[in-house]
TIMI-2910 file (N, C-alpha, C, CB; in pm, 1 decimal, decimal comma, always signed):
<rs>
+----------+----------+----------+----------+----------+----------+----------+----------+----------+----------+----------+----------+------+
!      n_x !      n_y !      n_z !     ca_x !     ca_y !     ca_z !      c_x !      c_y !      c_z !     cb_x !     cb_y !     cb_z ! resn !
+----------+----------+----------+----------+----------+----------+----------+----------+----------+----------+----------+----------+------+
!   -146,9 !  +2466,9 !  +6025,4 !    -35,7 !  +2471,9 !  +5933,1 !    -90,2 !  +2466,8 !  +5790,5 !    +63,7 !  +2355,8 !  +5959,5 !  Unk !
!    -66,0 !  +2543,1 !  +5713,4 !    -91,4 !  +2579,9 !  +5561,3 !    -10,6 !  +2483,3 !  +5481,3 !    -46,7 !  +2736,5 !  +5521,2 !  Unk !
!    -78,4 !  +2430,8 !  +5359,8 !    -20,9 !  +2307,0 !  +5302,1 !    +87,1 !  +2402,4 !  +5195,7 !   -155,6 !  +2185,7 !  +5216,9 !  Unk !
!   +198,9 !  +2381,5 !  +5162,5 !   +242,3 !  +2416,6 !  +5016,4 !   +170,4 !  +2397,5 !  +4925,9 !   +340,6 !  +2362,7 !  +4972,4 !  Unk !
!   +253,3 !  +2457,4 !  +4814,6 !   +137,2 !  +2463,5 !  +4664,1 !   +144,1 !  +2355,6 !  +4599,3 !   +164,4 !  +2575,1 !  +4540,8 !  Unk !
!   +264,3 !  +2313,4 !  +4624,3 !   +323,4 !  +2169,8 !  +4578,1 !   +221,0 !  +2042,8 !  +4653,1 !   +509,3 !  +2155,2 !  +4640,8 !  Unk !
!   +225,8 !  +2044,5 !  +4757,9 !    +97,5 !  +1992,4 !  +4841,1 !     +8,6 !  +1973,8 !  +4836,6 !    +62,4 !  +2019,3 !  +4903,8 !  Unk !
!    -38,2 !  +2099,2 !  +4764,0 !   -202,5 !  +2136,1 !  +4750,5 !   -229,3 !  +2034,3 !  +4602,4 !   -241,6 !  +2351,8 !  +4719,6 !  Unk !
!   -152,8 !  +2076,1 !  +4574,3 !   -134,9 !  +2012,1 !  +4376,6 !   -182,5 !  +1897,3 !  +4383,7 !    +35,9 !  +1983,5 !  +4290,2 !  Unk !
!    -50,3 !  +1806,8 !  +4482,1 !    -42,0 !  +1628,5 !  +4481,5 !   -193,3 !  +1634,9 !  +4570,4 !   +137,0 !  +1527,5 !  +4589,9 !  Unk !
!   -222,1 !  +1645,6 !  +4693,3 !   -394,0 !  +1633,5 !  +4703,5 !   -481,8 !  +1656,8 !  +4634,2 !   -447,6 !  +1688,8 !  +4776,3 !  Unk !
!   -456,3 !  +1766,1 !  +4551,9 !   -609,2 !  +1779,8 !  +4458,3 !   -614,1 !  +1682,4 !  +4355,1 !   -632,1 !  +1929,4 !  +4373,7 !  Unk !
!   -506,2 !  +1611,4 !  +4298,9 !   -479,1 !  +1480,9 !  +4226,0 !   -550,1 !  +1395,3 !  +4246,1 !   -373,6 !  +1426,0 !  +4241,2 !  Unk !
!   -500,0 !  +1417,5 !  +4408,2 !   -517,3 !  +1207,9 !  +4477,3 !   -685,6 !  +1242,3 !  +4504,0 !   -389,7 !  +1135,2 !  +4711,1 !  Unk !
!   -741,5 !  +1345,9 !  +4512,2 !   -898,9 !  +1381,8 !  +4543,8 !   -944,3 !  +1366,8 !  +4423,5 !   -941,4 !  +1529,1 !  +4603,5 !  Unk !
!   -905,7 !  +1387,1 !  +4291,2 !  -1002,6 !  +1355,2 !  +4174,5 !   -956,7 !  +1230,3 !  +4145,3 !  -1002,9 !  +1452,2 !  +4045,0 !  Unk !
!   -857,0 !  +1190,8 !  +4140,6 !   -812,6 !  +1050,2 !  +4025,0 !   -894,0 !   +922,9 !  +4170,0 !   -538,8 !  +1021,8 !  +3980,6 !  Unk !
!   -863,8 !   +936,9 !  +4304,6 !   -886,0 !   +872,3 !  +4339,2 !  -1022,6 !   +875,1 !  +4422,1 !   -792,9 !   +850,8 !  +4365,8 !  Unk !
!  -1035,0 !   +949,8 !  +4530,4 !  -1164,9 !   +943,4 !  +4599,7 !  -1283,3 !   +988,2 !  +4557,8 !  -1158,2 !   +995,1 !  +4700,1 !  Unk !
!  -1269,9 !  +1078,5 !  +4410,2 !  -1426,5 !  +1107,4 !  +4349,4 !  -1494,9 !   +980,9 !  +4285,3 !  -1422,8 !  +1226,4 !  +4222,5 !  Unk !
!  -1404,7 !   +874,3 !  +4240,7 !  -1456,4 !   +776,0 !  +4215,0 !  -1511,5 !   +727,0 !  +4297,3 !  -1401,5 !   +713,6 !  +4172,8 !  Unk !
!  -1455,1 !   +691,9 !  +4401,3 !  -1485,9 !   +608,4 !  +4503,2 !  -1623,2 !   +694,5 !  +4571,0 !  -1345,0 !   +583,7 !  +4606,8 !  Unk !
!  -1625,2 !   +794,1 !  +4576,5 !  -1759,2 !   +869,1 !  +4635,4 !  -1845,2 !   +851,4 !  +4538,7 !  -1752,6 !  +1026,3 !  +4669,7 !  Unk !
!  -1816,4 !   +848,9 !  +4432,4 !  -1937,5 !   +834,3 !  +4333,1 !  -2013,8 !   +708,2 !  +4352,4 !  -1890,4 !   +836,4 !  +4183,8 !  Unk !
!  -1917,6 !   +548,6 !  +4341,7 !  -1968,7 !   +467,3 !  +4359,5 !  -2044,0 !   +441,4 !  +4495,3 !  -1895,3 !   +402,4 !  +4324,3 !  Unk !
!  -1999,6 !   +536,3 !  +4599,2 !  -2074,8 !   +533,3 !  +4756,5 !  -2169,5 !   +595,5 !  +4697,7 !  -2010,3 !   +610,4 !  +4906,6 !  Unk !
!  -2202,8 !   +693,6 !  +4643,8 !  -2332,2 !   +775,4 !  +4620,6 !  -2437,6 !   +695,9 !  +4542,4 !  -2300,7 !   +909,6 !  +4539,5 !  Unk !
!  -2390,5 !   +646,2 !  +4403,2 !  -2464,4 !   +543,9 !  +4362,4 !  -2506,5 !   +434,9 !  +4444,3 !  -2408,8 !   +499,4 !  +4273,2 !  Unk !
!  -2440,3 !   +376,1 !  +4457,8 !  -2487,0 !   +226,0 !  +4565,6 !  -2591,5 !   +251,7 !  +4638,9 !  -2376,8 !   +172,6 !  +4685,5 !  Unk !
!  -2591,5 !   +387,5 !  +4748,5 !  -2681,2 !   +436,7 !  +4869,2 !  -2791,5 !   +497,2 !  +4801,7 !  -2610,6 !   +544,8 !  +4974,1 !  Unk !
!  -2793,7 !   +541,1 !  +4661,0 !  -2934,4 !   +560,7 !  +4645,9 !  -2980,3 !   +445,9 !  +4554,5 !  -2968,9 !   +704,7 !  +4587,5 !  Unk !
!  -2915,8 !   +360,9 !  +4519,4 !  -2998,9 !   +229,7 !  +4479,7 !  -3026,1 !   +151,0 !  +4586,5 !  -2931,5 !   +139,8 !  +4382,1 !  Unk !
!  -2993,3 !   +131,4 !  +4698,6 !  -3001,0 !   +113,2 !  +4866,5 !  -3134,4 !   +138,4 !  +4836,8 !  -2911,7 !   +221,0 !  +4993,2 !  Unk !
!  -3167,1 !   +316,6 !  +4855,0 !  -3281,0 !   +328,1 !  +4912,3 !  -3384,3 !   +292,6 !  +4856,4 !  -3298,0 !   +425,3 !  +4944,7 !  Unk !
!  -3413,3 !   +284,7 !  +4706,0 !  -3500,3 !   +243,1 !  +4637,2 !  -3572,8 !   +301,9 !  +4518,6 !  -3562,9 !   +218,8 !  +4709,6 !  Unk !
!  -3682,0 !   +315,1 !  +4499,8 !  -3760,1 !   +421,0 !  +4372,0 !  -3768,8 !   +535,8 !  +4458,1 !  -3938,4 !   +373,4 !  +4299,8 !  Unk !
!  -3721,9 !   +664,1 !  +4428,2 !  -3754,7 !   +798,3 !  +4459,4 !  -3860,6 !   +865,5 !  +4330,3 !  -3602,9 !   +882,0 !  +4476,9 !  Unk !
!  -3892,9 !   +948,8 !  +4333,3 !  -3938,9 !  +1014,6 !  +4246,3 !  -3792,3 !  +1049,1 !  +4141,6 !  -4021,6 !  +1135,6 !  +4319,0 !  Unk !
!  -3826,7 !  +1072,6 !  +4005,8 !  -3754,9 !  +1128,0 !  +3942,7 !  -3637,6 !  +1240,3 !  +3934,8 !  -3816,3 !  +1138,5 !  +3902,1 !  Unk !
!  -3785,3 !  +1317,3 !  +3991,2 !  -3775,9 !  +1466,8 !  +3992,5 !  -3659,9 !  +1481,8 !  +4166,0 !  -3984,4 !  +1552,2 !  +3999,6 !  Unk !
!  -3684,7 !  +1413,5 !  +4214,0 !  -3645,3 !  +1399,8 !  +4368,5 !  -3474,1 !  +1333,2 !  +4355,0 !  -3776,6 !  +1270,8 !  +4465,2 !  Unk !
!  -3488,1 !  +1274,4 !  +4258,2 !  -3325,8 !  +1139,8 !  +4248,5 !  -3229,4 !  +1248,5 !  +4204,6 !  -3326,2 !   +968,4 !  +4088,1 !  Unk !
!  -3283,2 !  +1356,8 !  +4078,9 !  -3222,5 !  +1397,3 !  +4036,2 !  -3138,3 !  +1542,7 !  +4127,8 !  -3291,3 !  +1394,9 !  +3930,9 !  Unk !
!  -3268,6 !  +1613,3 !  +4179,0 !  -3240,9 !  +1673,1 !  +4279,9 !  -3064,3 !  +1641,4 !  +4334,7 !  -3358,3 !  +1629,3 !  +4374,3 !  Unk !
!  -3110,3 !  +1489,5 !  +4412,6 !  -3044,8 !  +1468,3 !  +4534,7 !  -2907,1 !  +1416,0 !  +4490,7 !  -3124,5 !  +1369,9 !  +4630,8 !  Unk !
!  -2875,1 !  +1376,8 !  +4359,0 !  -2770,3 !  +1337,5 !  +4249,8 !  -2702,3 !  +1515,6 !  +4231,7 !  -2865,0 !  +1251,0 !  +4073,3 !  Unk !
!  -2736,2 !  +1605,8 !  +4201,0 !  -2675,3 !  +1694,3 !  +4229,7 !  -2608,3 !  +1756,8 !  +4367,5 !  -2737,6 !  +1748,6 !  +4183,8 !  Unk !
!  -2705,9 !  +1768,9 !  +4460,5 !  -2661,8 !  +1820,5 !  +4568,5 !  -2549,3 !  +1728,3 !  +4633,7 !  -2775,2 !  +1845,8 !  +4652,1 !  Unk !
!  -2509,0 !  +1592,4 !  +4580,2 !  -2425,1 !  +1487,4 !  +4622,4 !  -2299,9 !  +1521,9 !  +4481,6 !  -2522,7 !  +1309,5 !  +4629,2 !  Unk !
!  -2350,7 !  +1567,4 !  +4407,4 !  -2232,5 !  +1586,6 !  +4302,4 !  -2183,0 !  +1743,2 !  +4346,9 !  -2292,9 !  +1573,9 !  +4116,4 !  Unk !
!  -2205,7 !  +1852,7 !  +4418,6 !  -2131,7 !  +1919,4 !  +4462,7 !  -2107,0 !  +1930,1 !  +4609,1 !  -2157,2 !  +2008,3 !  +4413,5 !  Unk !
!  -2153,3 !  +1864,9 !  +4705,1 !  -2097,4 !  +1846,0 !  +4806,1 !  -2017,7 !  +1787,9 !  +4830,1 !  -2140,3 !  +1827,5 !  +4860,5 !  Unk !
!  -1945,9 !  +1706,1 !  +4767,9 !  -1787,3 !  +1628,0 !  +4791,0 !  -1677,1 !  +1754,0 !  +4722,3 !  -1771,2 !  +1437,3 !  +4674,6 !  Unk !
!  -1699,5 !  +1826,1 !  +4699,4 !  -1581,2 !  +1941,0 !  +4695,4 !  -1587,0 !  +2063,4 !  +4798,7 !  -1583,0 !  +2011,2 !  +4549,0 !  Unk !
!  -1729,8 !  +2065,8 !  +4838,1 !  -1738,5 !  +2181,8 !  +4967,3 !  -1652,9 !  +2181,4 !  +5045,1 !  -1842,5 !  +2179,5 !  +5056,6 !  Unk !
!  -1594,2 !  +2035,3 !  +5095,6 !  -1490,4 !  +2053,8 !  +5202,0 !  -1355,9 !  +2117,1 !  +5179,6 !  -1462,6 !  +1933,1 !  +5250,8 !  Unk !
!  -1303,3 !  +2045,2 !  +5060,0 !  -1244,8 !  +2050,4 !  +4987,3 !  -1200,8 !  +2207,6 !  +4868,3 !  -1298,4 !  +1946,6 !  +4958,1 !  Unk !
!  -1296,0 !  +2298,2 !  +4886,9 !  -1271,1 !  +2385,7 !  +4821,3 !  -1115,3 !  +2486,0 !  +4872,2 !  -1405,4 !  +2448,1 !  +4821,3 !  Unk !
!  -1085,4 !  +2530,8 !  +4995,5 !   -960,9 !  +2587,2 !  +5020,3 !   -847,6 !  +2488,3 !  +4926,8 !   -935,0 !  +2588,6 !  +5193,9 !  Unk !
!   -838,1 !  +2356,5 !  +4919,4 !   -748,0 !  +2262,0 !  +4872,7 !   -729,5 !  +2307,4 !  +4691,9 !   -818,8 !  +2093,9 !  +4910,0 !  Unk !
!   -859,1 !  +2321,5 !  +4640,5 !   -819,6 !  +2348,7 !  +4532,0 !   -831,3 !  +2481,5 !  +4443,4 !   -860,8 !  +2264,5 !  +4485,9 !  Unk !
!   -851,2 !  +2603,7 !  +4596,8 !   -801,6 !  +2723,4 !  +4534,7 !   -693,0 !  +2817,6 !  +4443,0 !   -802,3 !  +2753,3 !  +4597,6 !  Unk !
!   -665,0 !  +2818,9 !  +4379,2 !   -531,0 !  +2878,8 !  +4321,7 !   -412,8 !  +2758,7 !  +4309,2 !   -474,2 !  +3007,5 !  +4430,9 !  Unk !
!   -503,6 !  +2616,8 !  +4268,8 !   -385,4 !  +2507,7 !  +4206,8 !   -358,2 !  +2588,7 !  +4039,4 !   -468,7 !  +2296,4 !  +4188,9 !  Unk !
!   -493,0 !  +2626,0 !  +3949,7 !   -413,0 !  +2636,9 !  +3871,7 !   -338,8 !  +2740,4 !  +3815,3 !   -451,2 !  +2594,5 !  +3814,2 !  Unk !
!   -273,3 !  +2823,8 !  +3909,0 !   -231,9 !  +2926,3 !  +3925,2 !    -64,6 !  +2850,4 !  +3982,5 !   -340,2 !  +3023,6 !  +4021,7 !  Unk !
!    +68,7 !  +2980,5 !  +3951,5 !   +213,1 !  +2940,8 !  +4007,2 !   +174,9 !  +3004,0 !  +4132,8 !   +365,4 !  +3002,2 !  +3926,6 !  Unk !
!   +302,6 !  +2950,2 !  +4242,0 !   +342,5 !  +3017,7 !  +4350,7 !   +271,8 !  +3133,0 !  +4379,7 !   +465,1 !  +3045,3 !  +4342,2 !  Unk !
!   +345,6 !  +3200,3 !  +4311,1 !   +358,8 !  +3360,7 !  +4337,2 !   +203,0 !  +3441,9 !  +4268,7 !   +526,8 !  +3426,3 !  +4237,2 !  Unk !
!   +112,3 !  +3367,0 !  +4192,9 !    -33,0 !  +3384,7 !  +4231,6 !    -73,0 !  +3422,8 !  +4043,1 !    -65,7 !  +3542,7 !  +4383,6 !  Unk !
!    +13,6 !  +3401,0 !  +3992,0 !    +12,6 !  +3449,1 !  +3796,3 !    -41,8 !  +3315,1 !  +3750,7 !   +207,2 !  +3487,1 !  +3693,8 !  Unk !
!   -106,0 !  +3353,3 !  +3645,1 !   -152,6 !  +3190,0 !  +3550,7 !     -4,7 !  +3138,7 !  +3538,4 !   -242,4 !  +3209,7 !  +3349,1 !  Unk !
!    -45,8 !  +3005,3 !  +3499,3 !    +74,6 !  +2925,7 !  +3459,3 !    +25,0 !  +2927,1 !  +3278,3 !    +85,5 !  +2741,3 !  +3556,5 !  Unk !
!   +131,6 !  +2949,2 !  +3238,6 !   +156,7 !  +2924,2 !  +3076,3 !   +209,2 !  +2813,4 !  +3036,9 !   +241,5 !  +3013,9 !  +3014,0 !  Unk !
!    +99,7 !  +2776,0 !  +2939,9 !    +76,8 !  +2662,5 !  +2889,9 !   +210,0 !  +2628,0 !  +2770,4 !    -77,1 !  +2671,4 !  +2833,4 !  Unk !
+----------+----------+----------+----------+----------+----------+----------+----------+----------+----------+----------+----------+------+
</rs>
């Protein structure tokens, strides 16, 4: 079942205001967990963790900022 647009909207909300924080602080914590990495290696792995929490997530926030019917929304 396909979410409405209205749907899609209020999730892509509750996914930034609320669970990117919360993943961030999981991401931080687990690599201060693990310990000294290399630099070059932290930074790496700080990216590939800063775009993998939207991979799943990408159908959800296709064409939010777009109306219904598929036109920009005017500002």
């Amino acid at each position: 079942m396909a979410l409405s647009y209205k749907a899609r909207r209020r999730w892509s909300l509750f996914l930034l205001v609320v669970w990117l924080p919360v993943y961030i602080v999981i991401a931080i914590t687990v690599l201060a967990l693990i310990g000294d990495l290399n630099k070059y290696l932290a930074i790496i792995v700080y990216a590939v963790l800063g775009v993998a929490w939207a991979l799943p997530f990408k159908p959800l926030f296709q064409g939010i900022g777009k109306t219904e019917d598929g036109k920009k929304e005017v500002e």
